[in-house]
C-alpha positions in Angstrom: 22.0 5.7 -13.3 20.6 1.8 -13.3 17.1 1.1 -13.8 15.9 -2.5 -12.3 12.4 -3.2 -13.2 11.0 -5.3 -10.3 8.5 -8.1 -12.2 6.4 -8.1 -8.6 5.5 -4.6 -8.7 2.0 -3.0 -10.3 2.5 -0.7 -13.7 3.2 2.2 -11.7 7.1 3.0 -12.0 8.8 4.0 -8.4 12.0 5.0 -7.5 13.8 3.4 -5.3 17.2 4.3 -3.5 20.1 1.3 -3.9 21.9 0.4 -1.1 25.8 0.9 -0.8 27.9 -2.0 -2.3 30.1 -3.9 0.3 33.4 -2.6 0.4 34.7 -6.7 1.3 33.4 -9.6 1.7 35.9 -10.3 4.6 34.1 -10.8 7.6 30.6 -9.8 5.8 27.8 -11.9 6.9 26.3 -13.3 3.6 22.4 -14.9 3.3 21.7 -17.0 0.8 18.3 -17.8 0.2 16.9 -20.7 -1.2 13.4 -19.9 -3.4 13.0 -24.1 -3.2 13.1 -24.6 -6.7 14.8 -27.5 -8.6 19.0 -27.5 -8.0 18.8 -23.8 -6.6 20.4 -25.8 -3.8 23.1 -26.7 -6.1 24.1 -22.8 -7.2 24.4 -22.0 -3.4 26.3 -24.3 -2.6 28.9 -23.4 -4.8 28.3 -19.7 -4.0 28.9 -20.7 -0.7 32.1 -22.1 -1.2 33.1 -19.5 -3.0 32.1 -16.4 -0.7 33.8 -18.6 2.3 37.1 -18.3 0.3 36.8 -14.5 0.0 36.2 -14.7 3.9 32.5 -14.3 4.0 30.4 -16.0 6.9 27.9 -17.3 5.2 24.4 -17.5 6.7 21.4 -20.3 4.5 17.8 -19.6 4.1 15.0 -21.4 2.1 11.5 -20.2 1.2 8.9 -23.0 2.0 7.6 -22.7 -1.6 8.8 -20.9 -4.5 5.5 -19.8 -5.5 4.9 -17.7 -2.7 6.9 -14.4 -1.2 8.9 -15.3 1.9 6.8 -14.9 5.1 7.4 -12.1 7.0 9.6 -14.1 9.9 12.0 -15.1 7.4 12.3 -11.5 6.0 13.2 -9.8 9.1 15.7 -12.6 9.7 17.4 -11.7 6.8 17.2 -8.1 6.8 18.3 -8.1 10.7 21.1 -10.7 10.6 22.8 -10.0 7.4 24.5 -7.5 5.5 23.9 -8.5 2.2 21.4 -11.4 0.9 21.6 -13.4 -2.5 18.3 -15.2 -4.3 19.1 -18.1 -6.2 16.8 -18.4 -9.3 17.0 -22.2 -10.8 15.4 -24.8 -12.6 
């Protein structure tokens, strides 16, 4: 069993189910998302090129601020048009 501590969340511990691993990346529609801090850019972009290698499509997204959650629009995007979704985290 993995536990993931989410740093968003109040004290109170929940458990939440993990979704399924992809069995390939071939033909998988990837999101990246973009949190718009300093040379996250530059991490997904060579995510990008690597996940296209392995056959991904891969789909971009960017927060308007990194100090904010992601508004709702751009959540449901995600959710609805991908099947799996990477953060980059950079400064």
């Amino acid at each position: 069993m993995t536990i993931l501590l989410d740093p968003t969340a109040g004290r109170d511990a929940a458990a939440i189910e993990t979704v399924a691993r992809l069995s390939s990346l071939e033909g998988a529609v990837v999101g990246l998302l973009d949190i718009s801090k300093p040379r996250g850019d530059k991490f997904l972009d060579r995510l990008e090129q690597r996940l296209l290698e392995r056959g991904a499509i891969v789909k971009r997204f960017a927060k308007p601020t990194f100090t904010k959650p992601a508004p709702v629009d751009l959540r449901h995007e995600i959710a609805t048009s991908c099947d799996a979704v990477i953060e980059a985290l950079a400064d």
